[in-house]
TORPA-140444 format. One record per residue (C-alpha): residue number from 1; y negated, z, x. Coordinates in steps of 0.02 Angstrom, whole numbers, always signed. Example, Ala and Ser with C-alpha at 12.3 -4.5 7.8 and 13.67 -1.06 7.14 Angstrom:
TORPA-140444
+-----+--------+--------+--------+
| seq |     yy |     zz |     xx |
+-----+--------+--------+--------+
|   1 |   +225 |   +390 |   +615 |
|   2 |    +53 |   +357 |   +684 |
+-----+--------+--------+--------+
END
This chain:
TORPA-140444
+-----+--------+--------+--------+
| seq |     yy |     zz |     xx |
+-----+--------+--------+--------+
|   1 |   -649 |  +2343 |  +6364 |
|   2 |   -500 |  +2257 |  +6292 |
|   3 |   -618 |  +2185 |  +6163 |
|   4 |   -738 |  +2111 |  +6290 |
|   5 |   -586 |  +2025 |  +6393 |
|   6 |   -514 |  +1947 |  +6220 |
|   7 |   -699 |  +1872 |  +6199 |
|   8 |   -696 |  +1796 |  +6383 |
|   9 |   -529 |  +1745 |  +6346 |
|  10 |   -571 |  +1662 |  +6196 |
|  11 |   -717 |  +1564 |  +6282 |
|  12 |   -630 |  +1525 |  +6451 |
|  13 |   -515 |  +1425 |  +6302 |
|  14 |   -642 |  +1350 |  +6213 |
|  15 |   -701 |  +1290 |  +6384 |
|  16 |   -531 |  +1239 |  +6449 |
|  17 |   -516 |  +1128 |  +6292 |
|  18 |   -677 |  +1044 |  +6301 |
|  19 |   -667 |   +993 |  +6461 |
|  20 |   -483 |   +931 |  +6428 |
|  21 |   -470 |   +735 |  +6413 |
|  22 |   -436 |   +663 |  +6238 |
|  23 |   -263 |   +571 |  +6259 |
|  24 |   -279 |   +463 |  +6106 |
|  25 |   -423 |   +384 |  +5981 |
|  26 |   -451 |   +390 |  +5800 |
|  27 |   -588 |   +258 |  +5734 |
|  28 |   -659 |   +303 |  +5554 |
|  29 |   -723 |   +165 |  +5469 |
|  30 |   -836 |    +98 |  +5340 |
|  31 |   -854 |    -48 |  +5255 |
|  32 |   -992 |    -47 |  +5128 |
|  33 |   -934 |   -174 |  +4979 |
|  34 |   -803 |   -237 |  +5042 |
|  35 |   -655 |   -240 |  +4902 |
|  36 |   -491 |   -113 |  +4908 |
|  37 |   -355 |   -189 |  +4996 |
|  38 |   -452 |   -309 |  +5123 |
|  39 |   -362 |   -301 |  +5304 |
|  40 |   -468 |   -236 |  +5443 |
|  41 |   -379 |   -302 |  +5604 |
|  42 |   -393 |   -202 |  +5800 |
|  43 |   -364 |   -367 |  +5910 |
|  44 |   -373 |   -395 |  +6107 |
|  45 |   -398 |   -561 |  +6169 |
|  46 |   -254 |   -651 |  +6264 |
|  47 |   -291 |   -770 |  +6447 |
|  48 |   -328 |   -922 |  +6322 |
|  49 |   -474 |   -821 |  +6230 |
|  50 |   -364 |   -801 |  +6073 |
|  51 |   -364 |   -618 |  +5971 |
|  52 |   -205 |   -540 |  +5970 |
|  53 |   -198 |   -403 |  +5824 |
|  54 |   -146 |   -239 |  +5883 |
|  55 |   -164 |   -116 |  +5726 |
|  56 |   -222 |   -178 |  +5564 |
|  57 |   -297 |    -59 |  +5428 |
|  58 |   -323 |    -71 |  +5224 |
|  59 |   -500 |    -56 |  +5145 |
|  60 |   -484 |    +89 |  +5010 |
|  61 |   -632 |   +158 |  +4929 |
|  62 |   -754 |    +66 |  +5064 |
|  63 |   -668 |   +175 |  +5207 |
|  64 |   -536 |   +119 |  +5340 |
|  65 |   -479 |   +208 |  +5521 |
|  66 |   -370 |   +148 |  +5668 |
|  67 |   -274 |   +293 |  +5765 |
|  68 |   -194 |   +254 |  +5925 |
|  69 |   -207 |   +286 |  +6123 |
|  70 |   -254 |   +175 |  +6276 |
|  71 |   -241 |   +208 |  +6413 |
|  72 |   -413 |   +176 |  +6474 |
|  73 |   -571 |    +97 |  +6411 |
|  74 |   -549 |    -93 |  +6357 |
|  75 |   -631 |   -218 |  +6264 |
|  76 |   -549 |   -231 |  +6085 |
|  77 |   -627 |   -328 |  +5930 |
|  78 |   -657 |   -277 |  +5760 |
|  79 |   -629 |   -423 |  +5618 |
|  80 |   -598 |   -410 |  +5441 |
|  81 |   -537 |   -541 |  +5314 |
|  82 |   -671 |   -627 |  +5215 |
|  83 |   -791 |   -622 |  +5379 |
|  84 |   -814 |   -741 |  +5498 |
|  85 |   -813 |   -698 |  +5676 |
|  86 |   -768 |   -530 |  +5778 |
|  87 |   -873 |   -385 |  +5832 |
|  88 |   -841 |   -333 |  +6011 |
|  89 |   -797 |   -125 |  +6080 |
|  90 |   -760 |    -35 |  +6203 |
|  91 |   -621 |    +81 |  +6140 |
|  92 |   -593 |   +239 |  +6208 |
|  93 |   -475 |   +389 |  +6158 |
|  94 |   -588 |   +510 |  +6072 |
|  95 |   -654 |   +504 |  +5908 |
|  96 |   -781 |   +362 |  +5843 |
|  97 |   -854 |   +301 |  +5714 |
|  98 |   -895 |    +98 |  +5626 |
|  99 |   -989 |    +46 |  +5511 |
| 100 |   -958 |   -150 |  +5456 |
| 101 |  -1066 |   -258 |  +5414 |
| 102 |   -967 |   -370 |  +5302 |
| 103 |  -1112 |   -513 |  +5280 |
| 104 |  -1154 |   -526 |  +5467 |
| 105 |  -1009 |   -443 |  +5568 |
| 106 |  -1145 |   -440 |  +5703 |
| 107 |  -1229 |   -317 |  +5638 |
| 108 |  -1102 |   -182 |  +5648 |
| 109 |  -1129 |    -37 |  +5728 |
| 110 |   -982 |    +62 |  +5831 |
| 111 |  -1029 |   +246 |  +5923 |
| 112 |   -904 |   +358 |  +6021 |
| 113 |   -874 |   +280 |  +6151 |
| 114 |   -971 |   +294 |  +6303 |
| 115 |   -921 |   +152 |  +6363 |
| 116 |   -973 |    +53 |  +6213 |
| 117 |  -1135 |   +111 |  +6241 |
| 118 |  -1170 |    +51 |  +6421 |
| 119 |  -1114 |   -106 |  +6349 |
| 120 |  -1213 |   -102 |  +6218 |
| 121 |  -1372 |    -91 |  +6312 |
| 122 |  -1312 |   -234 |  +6413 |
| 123 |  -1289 |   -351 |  +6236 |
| 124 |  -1450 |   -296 |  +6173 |
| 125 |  -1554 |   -323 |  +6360 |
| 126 |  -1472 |   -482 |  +6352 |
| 127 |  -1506 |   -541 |  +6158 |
| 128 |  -1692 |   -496 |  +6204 |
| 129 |  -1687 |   -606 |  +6361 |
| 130 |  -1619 |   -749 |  +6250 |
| 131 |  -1761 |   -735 |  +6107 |
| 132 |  -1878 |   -743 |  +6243 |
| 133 |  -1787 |   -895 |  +6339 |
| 134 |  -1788 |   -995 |  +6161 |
| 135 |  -1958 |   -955 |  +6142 |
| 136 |  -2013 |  -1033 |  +6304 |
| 137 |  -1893 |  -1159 |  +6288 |
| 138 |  -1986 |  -1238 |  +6121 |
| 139 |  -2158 |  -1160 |  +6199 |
| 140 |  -2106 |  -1312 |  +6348 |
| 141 |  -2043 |  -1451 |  +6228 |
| 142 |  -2200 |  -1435 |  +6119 |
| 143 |  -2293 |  -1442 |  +6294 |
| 144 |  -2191 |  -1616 |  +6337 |
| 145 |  -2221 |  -1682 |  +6144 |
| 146 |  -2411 |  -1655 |  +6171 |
| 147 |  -2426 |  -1729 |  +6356 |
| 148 |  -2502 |  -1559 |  +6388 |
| 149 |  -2486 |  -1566 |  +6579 |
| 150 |  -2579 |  -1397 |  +6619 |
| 151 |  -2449 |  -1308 |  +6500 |
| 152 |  -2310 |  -1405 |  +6547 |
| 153 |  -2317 |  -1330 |  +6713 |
| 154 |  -2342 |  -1138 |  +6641 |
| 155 |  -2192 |  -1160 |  +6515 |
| 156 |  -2092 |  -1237 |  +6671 |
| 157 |  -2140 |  -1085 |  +6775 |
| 158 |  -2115 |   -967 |  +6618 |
| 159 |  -1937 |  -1028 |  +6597 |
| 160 |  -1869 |  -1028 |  +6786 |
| 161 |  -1935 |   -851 |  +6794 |
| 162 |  -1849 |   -796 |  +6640 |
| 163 |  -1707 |   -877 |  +6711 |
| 164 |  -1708 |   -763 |  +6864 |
| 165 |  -1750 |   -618 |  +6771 |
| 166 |  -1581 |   -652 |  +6682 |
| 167 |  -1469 |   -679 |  +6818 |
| 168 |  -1529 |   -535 |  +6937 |
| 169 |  -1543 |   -429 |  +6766 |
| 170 |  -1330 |   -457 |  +6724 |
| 171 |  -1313 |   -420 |  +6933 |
| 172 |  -1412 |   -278 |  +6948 |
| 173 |  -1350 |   -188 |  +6791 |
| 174 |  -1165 |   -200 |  +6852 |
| 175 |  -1241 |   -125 |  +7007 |
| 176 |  -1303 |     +4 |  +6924 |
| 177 |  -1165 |    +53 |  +6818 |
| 178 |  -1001 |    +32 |  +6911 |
| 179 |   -908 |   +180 |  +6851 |
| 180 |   -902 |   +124 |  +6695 |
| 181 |   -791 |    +41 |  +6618 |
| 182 |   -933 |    -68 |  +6508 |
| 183 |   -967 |   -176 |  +6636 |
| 184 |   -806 |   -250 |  +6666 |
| 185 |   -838 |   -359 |  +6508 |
| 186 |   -997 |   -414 |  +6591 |
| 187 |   -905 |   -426 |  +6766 |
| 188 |   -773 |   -544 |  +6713 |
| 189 |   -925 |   -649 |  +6621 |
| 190 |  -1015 |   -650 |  +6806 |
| 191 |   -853 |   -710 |  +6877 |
| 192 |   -810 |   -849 |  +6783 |
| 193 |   -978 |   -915 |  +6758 |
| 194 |  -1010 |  -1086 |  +6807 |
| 195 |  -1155 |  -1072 |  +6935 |
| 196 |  -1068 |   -904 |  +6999 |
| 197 |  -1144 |   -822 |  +7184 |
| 198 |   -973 |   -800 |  +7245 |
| 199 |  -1034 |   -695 |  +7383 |
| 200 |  -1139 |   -571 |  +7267 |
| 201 |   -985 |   -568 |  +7144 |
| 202 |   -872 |   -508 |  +7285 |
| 203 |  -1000 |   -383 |  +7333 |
| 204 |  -1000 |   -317 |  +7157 |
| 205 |   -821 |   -312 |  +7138 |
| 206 |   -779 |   -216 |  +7296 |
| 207 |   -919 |    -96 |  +7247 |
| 208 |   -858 |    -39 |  +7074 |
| 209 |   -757 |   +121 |  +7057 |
| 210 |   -564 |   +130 |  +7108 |
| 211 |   -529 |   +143 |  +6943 |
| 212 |   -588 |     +2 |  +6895 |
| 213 |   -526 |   -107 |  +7001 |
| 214 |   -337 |    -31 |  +6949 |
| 215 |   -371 |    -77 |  +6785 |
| 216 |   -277 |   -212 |  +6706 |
| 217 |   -448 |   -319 |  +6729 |
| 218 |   -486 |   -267 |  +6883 |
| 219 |   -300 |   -325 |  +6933 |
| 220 |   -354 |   -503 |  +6850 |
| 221 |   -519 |   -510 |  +6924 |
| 222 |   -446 |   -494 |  +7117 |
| 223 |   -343 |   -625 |  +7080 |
| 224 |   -462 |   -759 |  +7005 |
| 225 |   -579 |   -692 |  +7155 |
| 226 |   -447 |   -735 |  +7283 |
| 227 |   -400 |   -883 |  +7195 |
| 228 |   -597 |   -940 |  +7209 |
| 229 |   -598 |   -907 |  +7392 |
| 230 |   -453 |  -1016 |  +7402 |
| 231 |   -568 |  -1148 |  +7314 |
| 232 |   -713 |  -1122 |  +7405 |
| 233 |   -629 |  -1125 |  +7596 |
| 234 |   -537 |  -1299 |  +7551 |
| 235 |   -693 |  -1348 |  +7490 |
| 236 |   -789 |  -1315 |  +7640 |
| 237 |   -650 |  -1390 |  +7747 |
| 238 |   -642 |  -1535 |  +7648 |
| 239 |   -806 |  -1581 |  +7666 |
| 240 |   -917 |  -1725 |  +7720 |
| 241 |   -937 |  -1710 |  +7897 |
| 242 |   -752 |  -1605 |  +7946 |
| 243 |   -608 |  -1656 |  +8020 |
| 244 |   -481 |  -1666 |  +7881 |
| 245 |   -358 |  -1517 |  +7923 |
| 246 |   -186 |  -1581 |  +7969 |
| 247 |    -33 |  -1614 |  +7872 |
| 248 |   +135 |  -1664 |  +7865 |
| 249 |   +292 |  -1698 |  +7760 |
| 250 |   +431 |  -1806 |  +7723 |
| 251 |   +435 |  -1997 |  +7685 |
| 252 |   +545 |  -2081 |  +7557 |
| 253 |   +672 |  -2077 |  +7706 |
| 254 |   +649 |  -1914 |  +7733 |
| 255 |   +555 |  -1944 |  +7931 |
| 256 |   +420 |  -1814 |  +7943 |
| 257 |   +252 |  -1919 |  +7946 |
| 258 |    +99 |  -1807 |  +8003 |
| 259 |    -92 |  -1868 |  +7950 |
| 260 |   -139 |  -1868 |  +8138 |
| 261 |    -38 |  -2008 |  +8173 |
| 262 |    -80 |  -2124 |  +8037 |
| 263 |   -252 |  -2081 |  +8103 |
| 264 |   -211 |  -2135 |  +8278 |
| 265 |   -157 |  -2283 |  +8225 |
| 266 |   -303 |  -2367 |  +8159 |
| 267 |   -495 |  -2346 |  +8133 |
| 268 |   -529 |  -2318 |  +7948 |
| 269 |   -388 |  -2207 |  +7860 |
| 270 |   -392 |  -2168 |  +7681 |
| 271 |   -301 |  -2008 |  +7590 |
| 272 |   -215 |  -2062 |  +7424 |
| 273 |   -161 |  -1911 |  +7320 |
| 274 |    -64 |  -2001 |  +7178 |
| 275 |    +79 |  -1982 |  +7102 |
| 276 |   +226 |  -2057 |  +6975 |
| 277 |   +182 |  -2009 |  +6824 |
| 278 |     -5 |  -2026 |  +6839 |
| 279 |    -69 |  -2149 |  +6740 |
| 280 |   -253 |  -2178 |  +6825 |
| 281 |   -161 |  -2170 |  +6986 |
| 282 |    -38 |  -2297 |  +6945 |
| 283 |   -188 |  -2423 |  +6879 |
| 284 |   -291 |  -2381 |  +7038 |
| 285 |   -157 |  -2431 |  +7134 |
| 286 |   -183 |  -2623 |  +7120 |
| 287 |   -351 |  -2609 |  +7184 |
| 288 |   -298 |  -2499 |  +7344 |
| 289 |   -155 |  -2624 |  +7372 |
| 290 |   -285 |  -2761 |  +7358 |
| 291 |   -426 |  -2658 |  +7493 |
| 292 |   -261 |  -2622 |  +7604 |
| 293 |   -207 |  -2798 |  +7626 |
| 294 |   -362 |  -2862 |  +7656 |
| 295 |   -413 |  -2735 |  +7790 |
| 296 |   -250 |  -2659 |  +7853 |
| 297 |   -273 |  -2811 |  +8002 |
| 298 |   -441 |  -2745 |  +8045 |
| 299 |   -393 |  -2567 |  +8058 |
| 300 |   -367 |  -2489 |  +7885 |
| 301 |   -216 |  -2355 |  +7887 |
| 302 |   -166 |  -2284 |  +7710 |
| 303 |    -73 |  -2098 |  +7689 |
| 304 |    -16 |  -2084 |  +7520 |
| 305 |    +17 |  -1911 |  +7467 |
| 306 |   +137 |  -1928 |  +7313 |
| 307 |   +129 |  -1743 |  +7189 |
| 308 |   +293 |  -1785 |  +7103 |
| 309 |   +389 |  -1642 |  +7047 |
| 310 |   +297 |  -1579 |  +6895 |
| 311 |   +400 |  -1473 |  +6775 |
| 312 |   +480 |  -1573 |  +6662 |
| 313 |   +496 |  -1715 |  +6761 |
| 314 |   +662 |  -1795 |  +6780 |
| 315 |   +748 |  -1829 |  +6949 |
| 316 |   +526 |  -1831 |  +7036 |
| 317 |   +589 |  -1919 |  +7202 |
| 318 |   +682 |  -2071 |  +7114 |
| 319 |   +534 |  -2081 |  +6997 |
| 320 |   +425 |  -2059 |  +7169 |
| 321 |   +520 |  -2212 |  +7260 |
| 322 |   +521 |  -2340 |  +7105 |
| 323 |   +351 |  -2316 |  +7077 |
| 324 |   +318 |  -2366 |  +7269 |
| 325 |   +413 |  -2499 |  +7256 |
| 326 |   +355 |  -2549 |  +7083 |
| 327 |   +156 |  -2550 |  +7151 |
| 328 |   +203 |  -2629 |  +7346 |
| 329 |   +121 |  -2490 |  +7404 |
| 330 |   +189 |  -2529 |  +7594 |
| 331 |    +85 |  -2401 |  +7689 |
| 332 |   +152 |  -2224 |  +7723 |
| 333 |   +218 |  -2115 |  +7607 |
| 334 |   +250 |  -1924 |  +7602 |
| 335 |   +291 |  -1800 |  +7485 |
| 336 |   +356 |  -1614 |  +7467 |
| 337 |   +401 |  -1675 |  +7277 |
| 338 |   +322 |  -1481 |  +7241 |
| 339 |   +174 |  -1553 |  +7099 |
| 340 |    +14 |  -1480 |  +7189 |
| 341 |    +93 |  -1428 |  +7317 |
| 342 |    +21 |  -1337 |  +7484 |
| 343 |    -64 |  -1513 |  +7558 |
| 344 |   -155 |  -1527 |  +7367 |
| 345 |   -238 |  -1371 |  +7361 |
| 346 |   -264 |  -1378 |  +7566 |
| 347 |   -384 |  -1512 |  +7510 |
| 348 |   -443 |  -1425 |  +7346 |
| 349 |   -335 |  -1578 |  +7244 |
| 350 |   -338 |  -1509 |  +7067 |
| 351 |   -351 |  -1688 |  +6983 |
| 352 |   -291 |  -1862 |  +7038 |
| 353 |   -316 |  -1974 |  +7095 |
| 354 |   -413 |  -1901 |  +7241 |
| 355 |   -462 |  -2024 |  +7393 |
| 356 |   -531 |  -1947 |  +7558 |
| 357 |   -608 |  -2074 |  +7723 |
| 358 |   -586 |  -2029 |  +7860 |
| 359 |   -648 |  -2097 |  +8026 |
| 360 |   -535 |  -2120 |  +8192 |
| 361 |   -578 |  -1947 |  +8229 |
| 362 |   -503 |  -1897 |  +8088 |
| 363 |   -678 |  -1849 |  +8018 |
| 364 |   -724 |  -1856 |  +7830 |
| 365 |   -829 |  -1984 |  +7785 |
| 366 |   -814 |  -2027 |  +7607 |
| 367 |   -726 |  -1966 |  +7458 |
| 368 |   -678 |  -1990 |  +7271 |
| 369 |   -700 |  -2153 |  +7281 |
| 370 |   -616 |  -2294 |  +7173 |
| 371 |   -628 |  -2480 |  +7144 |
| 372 |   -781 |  -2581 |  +7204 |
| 373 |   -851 |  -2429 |  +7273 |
| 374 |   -700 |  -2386 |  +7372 |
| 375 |   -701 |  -2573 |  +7443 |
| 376 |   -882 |  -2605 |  +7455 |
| 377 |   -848 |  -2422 |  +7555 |
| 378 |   -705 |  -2501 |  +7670 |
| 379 |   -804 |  -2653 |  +7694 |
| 380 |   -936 |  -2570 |  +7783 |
| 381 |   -843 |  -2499 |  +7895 |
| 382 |   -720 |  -2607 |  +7958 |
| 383 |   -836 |  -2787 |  +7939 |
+-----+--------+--------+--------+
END
């Protein structure tokens, strides 16, 4: 009897300590010819896209290991001296295992981590999407080259399909796998992609595991997702077509001037962010003094929104005034002397300078527009 409950014992233990979570990592490495003494380095990547070494290990006898802890699955990357570039991992406490590849670093090959591996499938889904792309893509241009018009069209097809296989493939496999921590590398890609569905993005996001989204990335990824939504509401009420949302601040005298009353003043009013110590601004500024004067009289009305106050910048509200006075700019002038302040990114102003029309609704009509266009623009309004 006693015997029997030391043997359940024994595997209610066993059990108990499989089923416990590994609280730290240990990577054993290999690194067929490569010399004794060649660093191996553990680096994360910093907001800028620069590694950051974390651990560093010593080649000896072709073998190499990294010991450590995280505190959850993250993307670290593998380089070693001699070798250009940096392999990518998910590293996870437990035990894993590398092999390097010291003539293409590419060609390494990291399992352990289970996290790894779902992103693993992703990079190798994805490397067979490109071969295919590049095929199609010559497949077209030899198409073009040979005035082939029947192929031109099936190579055209070929590649827009691919392309939607692509993007609905990266989509769909975050879909499918958002408990694991693999896909956040592939999440943040989605995210900042250039041609980004914002709305499918968000949907994704909100649809990933708690866990996730209390990661440090997930942290980062709210915040570039709230920041786009920013973006993408002051573009939409910034458009062509809307009534330019209301503002207000101080002039040089320090009167409150609002944008609905320049706009009640005249017919045509024009937006001018600017500011001090912006050079294209300050050699635009000739040729808005020059469309001003020569239609103020038939209804032109100017609102120049100064974004003085950049770091660095000494005393921004004398600097603000002389430069008025400097370029006889005579129409209103406002500023909260705050850089980009709240009226810049109200209007999505990320750049200068930045010109918006507006009717004497207030309505947008035009925008971005500088020199002959900008007059020619004026012209044919108010002639």
């Amino acid at each position: 009897m006693k015997k029997m409950l030391c043997i359940a014992f024994l595997s209610l233990f066993f059990v108990c300590c499989k089923d416990e979570p590994k609280t730290s990592y240990i990577i054993d490495g290999k690194a067929e010819g490569v010399y004794n003494g060649i660093r191996v380095y553990l680096s994360k990547v910093n907001e800028r896209g620069a590694p950051i070494p974390q651990d560093t290990s010593i080649v000896m006898n072709e073998t190499f290991s990294f010991e450590g802890s995280v505190e959850y699955p993250q993307l670290y990357y593998i380089s070693i001296n001699g070798t250009p570039g940096r392999f990518p991992l998910i590293l996870e406490n437990g035990n894993s295992n590398i092999k390097i590849d010291s003539k293409v670093l590419a060609n390494t090959t990291y399992v352990g981590s289970k996290s790894h591996e779902v992103l693993k499938i992703y990079q190798d889904k994805m490397d067979a999407f490109d071969a295919d792309y590049n095929k199609a893509k010559e497949n077209y241009k030899q198409s073009e080259f040979l005035s082939d018009s029947v192929n031109i069209i099936r190579d055209r097809e070929t590649l827009v399909n691919l392309t939607d296989n692509i993007n609905n493939y990266q989509y769909e496999y975050v879909e499918e796998n958002n408990t694991s921590y693999g896909i956040m590398p592939v999440l943040t890609t989605l995210i900042n992609s250039r041609d980004v569905d914002f709305n499918r993005v968000v949907n994704l996001y909100e649809d990933i595991d708690d866990k996730l989204k209390n990661s440090e990335e997930g942290v980062k990824m709210k915040t570039t997702l709230d920041r786009m939504k920013l973006v993408l509401e002051a573009e939409k009420a910034t458009a062509i077509g809307e009534i330019a949302p209301d503002f207000s601040a101080p002039n040089p005298d320090g009167k409150i001037i609002s944008l609905k009353d320049v706009v009640a003043k005249g017919k045509i009013t024009i937006i001018d962010f600017w500011a001090a110590w912006c050079g294209p601004c300050r050699r635009e500024n000739p040729n808005v003094v020059k469309v001003y004067n020569k239609y103020h009289d038939k209804g032109l009305e100017i609102i120049g929104v100064g974004l003085d106050g950049r770091r660095g910048q000494r005393n921004p509200k004398e600097a603000w005034v002389k430069a008025i006075e400097d370029d006889k700019l005579t129409w209103n002038q406002v500023s909260n002397l705050r850089y980009f302040d709240e009226i810049a990114r109200t209007y999505n102003v990320n750049s200068i300078p930045r010109m918006f029309v507006l009717d004497s609704e207030g309505k947008i009509i035009a925008k971005n527009l500088r020199g002959v266009e900008l007059e020619n623009k004026i012209a044919e309004l108010l002639n």
